[in-house]
VEXTOR-678326 format. One line per field, with one value per residue (C-alpha): x, y, z negated; chain; residue in three letters; residue number from 1. Coordinates in nm, 4 decimals. Each point is the difference from the previous one (the first is absolute). Layout:
<atoms>
X: [X,...] $
Y: [Y,...] $
Z: [Z,...] $
chain: [A,...] $
resn: [ALA,...] $
resi: [NUM,...] $
</atoms>
This chain:
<atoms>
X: [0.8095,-0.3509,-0.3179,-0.2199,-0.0538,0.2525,-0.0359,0.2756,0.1197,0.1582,0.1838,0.0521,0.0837,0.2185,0.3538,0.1131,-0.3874,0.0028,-0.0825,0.3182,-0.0584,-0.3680,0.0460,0.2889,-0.2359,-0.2525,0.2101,0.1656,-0.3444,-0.1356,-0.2472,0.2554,0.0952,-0.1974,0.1948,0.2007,0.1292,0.1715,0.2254,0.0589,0.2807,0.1423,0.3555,0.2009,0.0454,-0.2997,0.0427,-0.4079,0.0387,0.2621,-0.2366,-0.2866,0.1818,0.0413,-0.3896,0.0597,0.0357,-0.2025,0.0219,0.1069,0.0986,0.2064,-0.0849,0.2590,0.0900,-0.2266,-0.3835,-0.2461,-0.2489,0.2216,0.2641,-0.0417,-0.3823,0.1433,0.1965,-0.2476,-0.2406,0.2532,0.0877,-0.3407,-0.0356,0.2995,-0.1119,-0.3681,0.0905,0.3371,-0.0204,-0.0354,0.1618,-0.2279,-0.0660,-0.0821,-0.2865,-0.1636,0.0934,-0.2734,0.1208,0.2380,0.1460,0.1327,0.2209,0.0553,0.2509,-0.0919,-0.0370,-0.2440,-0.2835,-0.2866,-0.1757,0.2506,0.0598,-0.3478,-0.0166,0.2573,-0.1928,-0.2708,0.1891,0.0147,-0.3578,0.0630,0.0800,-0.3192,0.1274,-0.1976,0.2435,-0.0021,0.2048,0.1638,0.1074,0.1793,-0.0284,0.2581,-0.1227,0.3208,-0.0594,-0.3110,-0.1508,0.3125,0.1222,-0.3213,0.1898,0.2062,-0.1851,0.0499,-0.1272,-0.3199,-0.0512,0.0912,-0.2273,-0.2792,0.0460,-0.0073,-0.2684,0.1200,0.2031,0.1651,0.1333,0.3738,0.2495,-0.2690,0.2370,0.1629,-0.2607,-0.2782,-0.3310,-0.2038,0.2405,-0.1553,-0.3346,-0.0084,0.1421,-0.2791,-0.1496,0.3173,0.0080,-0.3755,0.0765,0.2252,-0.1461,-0.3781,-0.0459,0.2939,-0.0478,0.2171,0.2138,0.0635,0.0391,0.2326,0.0866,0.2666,-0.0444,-0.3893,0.1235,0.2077,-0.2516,-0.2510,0.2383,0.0476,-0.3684,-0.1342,-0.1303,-0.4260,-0.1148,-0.3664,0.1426,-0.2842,-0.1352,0.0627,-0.1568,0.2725,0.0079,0.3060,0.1743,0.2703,0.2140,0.3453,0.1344,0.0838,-0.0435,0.1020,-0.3134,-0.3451,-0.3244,-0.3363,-0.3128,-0.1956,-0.3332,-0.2091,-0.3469,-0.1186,0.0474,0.2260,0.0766,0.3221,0.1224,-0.0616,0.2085,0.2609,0.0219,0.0079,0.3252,0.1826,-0.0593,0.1028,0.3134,0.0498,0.0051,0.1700,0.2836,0.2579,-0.1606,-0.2829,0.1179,-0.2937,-0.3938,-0.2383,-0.3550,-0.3126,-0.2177,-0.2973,-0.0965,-0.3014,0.2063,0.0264,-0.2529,0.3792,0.1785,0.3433,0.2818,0.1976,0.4438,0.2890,0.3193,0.0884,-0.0975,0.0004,-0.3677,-0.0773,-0.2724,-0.3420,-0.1629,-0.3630,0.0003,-0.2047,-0.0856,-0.2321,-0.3136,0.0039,0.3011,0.0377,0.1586,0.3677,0.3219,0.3185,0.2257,0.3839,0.2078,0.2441,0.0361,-0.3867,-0.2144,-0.4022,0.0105,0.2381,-0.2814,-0.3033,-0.0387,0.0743,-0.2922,-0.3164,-0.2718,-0.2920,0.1980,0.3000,-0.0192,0.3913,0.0427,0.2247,0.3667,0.1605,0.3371,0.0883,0.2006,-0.3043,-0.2267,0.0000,0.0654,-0.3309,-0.1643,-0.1413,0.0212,-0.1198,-0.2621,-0.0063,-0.2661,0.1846,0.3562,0.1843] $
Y: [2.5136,-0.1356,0.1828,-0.2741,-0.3513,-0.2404,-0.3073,-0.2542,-0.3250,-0.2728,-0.1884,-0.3653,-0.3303,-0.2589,0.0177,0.0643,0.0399,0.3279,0.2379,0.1896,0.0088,0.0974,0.3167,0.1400,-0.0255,0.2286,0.2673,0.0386,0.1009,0.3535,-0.1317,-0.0740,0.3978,0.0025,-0.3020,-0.0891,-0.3701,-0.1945,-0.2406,-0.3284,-0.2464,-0.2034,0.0584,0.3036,0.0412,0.1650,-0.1611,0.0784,0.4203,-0.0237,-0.1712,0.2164,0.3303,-0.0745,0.0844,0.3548,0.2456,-0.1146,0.0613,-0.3231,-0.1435,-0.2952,-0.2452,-0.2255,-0.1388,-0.2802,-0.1387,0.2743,-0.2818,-0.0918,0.2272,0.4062,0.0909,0.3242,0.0889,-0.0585,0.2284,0.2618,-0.0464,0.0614,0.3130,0.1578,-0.0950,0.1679,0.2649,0.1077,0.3041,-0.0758,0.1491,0.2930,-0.1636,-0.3370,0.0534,-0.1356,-0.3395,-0.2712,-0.3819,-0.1299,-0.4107,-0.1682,-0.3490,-0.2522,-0.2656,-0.3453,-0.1184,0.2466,-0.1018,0.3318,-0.0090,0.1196,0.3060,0.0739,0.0278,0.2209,0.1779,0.0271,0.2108,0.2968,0.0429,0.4115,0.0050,-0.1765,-0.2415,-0.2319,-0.3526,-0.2819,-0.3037,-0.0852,-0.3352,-0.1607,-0.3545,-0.1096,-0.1989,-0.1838,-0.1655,0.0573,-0.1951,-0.1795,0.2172,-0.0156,-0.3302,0.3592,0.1510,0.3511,-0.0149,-0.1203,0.2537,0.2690,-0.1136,-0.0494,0.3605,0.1514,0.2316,-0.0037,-0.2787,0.0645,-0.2363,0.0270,-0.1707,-0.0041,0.0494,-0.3278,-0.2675,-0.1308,0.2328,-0.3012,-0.0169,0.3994,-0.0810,-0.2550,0.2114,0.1544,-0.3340,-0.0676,0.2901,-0.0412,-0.2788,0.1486,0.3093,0.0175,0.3930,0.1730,0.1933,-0.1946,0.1988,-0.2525,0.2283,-0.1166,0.3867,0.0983,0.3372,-0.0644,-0.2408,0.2877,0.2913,-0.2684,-0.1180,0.3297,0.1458,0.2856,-0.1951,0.0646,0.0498,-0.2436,-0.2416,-0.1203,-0.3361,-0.3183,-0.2983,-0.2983,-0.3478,-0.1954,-0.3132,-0.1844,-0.1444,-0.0563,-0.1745,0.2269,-0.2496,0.1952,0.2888,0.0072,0.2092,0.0438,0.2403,0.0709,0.1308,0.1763,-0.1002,0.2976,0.3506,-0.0330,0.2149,0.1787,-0.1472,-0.3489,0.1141,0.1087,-0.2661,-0.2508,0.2122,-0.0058,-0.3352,-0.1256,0.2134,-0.1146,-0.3445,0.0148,0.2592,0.0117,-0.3607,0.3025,0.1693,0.1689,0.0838,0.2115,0.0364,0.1752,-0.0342,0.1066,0.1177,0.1684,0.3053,0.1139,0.0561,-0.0919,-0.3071,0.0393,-0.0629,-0.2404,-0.0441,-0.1289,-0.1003,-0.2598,0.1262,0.3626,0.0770,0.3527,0.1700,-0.1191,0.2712,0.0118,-0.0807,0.2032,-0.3143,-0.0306,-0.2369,-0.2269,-0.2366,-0.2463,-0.0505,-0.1815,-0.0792,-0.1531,-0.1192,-0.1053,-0.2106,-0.2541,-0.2805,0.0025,-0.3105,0.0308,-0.1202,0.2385,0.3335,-0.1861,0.1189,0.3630,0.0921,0.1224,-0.2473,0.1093,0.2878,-0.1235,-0.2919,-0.1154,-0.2231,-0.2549,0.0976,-0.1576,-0.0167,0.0130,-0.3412,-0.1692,0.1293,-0.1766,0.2833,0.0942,0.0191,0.3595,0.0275,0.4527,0.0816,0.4200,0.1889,0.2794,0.1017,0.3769] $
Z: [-0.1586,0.0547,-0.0113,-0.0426,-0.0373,0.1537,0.1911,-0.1633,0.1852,-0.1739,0.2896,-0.1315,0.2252,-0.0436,0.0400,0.3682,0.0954,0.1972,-0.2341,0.0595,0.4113,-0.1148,-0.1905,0.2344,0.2835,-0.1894,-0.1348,0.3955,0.1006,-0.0303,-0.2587,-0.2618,-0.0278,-0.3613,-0.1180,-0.2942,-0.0578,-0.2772,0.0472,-0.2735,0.1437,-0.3066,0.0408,0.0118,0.3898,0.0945,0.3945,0.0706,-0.1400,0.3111,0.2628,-0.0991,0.0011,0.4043,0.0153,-0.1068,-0.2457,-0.2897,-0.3005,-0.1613,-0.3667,-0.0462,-0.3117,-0.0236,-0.3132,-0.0158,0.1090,-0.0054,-0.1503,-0.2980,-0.1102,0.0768,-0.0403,-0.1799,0.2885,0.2524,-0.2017,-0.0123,0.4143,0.0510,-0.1869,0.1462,0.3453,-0.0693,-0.1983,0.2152,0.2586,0.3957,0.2397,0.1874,0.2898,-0.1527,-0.1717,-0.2666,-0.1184,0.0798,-0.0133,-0.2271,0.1345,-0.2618,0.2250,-0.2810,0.0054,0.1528,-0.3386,-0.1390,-0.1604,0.0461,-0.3654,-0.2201,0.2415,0.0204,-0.3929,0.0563,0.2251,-0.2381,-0.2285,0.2558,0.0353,-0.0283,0.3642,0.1551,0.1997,0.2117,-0.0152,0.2647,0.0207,0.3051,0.0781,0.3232,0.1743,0.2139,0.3214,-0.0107,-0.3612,-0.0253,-0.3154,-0.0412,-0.2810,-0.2412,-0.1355,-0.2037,-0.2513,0.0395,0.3759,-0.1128,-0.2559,0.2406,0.2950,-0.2944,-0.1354,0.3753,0.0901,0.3366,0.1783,0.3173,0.2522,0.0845,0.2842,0.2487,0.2402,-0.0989,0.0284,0.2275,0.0864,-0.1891,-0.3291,-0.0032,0.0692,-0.3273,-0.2233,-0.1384,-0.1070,-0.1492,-0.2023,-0.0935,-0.1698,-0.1964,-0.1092,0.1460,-0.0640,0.1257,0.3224,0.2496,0.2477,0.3066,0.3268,0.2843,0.0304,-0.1978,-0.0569,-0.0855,-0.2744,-0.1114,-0.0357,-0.1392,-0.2929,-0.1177,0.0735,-0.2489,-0.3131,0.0232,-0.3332,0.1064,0.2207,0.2750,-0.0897,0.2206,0.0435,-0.0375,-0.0229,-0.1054,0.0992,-0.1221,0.2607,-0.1669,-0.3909,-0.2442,-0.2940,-0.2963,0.1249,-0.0623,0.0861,-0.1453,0.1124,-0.3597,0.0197,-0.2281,-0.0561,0.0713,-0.1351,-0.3282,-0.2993,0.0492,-0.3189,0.1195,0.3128,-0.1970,-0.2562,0.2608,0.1819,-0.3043,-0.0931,0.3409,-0.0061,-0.3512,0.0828,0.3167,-0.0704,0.2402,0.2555,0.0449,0.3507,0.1316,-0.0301,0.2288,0.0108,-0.0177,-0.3595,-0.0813,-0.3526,-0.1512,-0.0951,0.3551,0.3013,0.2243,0.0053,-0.1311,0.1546,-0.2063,0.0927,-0.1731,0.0774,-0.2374,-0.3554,0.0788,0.0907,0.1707,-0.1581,0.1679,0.1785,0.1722,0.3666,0.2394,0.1874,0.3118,-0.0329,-0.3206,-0.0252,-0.2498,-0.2561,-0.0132,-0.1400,0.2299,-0.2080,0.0401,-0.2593,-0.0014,-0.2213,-0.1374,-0.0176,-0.0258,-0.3582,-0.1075,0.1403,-0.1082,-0.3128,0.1208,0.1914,-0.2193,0.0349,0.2695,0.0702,0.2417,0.2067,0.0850,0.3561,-0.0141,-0.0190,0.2785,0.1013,0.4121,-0.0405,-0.1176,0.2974,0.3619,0.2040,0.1859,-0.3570,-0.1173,-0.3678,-0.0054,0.1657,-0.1624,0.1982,-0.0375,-0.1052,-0.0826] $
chain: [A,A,A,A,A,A,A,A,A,A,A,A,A,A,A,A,A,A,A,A,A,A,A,A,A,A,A,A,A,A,A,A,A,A,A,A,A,A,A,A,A,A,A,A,A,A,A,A,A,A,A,A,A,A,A,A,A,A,A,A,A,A,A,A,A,A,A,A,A,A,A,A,A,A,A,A,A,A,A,A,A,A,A,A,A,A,A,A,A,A,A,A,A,A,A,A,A,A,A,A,A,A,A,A,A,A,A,A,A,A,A,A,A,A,A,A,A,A,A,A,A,A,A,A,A,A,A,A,A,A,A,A,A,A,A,A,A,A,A,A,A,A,A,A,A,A,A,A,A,A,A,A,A,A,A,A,A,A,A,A,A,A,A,A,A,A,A,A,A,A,A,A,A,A,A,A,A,A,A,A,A,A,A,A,A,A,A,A,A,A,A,A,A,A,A,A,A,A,A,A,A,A,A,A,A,A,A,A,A,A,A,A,A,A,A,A,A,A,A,A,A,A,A,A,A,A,A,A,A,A,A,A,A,A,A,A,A,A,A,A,A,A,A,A,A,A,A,A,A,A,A,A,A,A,A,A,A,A,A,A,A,A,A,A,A,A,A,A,A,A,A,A,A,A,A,A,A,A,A,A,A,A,A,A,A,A,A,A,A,A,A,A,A,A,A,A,A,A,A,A,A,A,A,A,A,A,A,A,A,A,A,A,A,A,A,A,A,A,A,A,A,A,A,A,A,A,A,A,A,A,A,A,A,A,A,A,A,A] $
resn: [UNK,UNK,UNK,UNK,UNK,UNK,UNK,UNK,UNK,UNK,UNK,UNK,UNK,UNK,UNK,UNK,UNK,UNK,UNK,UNK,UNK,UNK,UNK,UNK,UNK,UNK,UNK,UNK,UNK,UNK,UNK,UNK,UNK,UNK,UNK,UNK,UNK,UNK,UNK,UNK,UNK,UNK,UNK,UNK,UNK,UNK,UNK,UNK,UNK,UNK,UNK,UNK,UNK,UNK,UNK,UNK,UNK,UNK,UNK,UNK,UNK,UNK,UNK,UNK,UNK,UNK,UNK,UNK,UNK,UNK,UNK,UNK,UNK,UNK,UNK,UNK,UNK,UNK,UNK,UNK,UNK,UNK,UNK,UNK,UNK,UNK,UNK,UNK,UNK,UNK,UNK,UNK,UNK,UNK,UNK,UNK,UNK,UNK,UNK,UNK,UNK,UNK,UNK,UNK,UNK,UNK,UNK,UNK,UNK,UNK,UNK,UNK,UNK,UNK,UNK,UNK,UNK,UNK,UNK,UNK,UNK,UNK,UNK,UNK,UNK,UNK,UNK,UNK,UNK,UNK,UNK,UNK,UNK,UNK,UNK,UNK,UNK,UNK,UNK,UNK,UNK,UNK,UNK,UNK,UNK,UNK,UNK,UNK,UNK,UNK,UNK,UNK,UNK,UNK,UNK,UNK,UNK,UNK,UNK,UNK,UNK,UNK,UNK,UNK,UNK,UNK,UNK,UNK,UNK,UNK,UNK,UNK,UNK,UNK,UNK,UNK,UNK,UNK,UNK,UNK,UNK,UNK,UNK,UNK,UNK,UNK,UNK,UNK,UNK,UNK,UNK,UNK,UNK,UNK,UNK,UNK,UNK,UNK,UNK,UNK,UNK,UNK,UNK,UNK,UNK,UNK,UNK,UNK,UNK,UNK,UNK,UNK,UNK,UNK,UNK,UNK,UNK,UNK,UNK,UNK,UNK,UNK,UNK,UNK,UNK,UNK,UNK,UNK,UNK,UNK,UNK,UNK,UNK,UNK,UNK,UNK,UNK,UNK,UNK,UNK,UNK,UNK,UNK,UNK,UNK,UNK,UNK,UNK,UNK,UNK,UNK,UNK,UNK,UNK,UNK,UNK,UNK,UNK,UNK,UNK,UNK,UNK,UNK,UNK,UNK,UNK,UNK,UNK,UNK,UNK,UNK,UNK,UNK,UNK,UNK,UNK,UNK,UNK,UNK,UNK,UNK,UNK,UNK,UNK,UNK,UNK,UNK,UNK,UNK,UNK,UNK,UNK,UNK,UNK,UNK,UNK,UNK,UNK,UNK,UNK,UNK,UNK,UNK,UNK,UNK,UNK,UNK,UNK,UNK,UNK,UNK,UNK,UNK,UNK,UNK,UNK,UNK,UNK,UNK,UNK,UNK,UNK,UNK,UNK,UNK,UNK,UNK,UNK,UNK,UNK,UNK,UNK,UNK,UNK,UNK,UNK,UNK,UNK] $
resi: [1,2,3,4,5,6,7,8,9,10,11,12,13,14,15,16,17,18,19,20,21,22,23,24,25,26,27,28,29,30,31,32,33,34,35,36,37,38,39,40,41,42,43,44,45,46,47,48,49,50,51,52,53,54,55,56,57,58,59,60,61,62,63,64,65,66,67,68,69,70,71,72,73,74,75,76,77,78,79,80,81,82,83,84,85,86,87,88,89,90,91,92,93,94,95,96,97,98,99,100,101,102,103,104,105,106,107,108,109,110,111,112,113,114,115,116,117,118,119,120,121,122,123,124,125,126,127,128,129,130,131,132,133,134,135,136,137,138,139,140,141,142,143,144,145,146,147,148,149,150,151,152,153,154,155,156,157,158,159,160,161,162,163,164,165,166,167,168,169,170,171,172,173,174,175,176,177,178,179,180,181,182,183,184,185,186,187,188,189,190,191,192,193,194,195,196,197,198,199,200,201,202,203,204,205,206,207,208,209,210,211,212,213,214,215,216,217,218,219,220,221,222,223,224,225,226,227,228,229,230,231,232,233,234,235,236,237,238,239,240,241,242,243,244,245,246,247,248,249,250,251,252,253,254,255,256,257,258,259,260,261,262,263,264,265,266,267,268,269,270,271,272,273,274,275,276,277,278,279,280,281,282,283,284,285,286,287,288,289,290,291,292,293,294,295,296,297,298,299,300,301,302,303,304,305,306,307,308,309,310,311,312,313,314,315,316,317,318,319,320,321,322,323,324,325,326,327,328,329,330,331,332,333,334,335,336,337,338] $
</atoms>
């Protein structure tokens, strides 16, 4: 049983990316002792429960009959309980990190509404999403991978033991261009990587300055930095969240910024993962940072998000998409990024 909140990881990546190879190296170290994980394979041979119960005695819950994203948000709910609210053994102690290792074909926003519903037991939720050297952008032509490296609030680098020191050294623009305000987890050493993927969840993240590129097609993506004119009404915030989600629906994959509204002497912290929107929350942030929006869609044209924006209050840059872009061209320039 726990005793207090929970860090939960939702381990996505695209079929055959590493995420399997990830998560057994964590729960072999000594770290991993207040773990529980949750395993979704779509099928009913649960091959990755078997690989990962070679790290160690964990305790460990198989969902099987189906895609966590689509099918069995009950039974994930219900996993999740029984995990929490189970007894330990003595010597374990209490129960700290839950992993959740979705199938390849995962999408992270419907289990994340799931997620939502279990707001009793305080958990602090991070996405987790892996990029294999060896492919490397190859596989955003497949919908699900872009809505999985979109959603991630954390992407770390996989097969670097597989490919050239300089394919490692450009994969953080890569991934930038893809989603601009993940923290990217690039480091040559292994076990680094490891303990950095599955680092306690810090309820104020530290700011960082950032600057994005993009360097590689993704055609069907697009990205836009909104920002305010200046201190808002919440309301305005709001209505302008809901009418983008409204509009957007399930093309929306990600948004992340700081606002700032009359309502609050803090700038709040504004996340969602495609229409499910955390609750915004003041920021305790360090000098005076502006305010911003990064958005991630696919399949939006400017015309279509015109009309969306409140006039004078949000000022939308051009959407561009990464094909249309020569590839030394910086389209976000976000002084400062969660």
């Amino acid at each position: 049983m726990s005793d207090g909140a929970l860090d939960f990881f939702v381990l996505t990546g695209f079929l055959g990316s590493g995420k399997t190879t990830l998560l057994r190296d964590f729960l072999q170290r000594p770290e991993a002792g207040d773990t529980a994980v949750i395993v979704n394979e779509v099928g009913e041979i649960g091959l990755d429960g078997v690989v990962l119960r070679e790290g160690g005695d964990v305790p460990m819950a198989m969902l099987s009959n189906g895609c966590v994203c689509c099918q069995i948000g009950s039974d994930l709910a219900f996993t999740i309980d029984r995990l929490i609210m189970g007894p330990r053994p003595d010597s374990a102690g209490p129960l700290r990190r839950i992993m959740l290792e979705t199938s390849g074909l995962s999408m992270p926003g419907p289990v994340l509404r799931t997620l939502a519903t279990l707001a009793k037991h305080r958990m602090k939720v991070a996405v987790v999403g892996t990029f294999d050297l060896t492919r490397g952008t190859k596989v955003a032509a497949f919908e699900e991978a872009m809505a999985q490296w979109a959603a991630a609030h954390r992407i770390v680098v996989t097969k670097v033991d597989l490919v050239a020191p300089a394919a490692v050294a450009e994969a953080p623009a890569a991934i930038a261009s893809i989603n601009p305000i993940a923290e990217i987890i690039a480091a040559p050493d292994r076990a680094n990587a490891v303990l950095a993927a599955f680092a306690p969840l810090d309820a104020a993240p530290p700011l960082r300055e950032v600057g994005v590129e993009l360097t590689s097609a993704h055609p069907r993506v697009a990205l836009c930095l909104a920002k305010p004119a200046g201190e808002i009404a919440y309301a305005d915030l709001a209505a302008f969240l809901d009418n983008l989600a409204g509009a957007l629906g399930e093309r929306l994959l990600r948004i992340k910024g700081l606002v700032r509204v009359v309502e609050s002497q803090q700038p709040l912290l504004i996340e969602c993962v495609g229409t499910m929107f955390s609750p915004p929350r003041p920021l305790q942030a360090p000098g005076t940072p502006p305010s911003f929006l990064v958005i991630i869609a696919r399949d939006v044209e400017q015309a279509e998000l015109e009309p969306i924006a409140p006039v004078g209050l949000f000022q939308l840059s051009r959407w561009r998409r990464t094909d249309s872009l020569p590839s030394d061209r910086r389209v976000i320039k976000a002084e400062w990024v969660v």
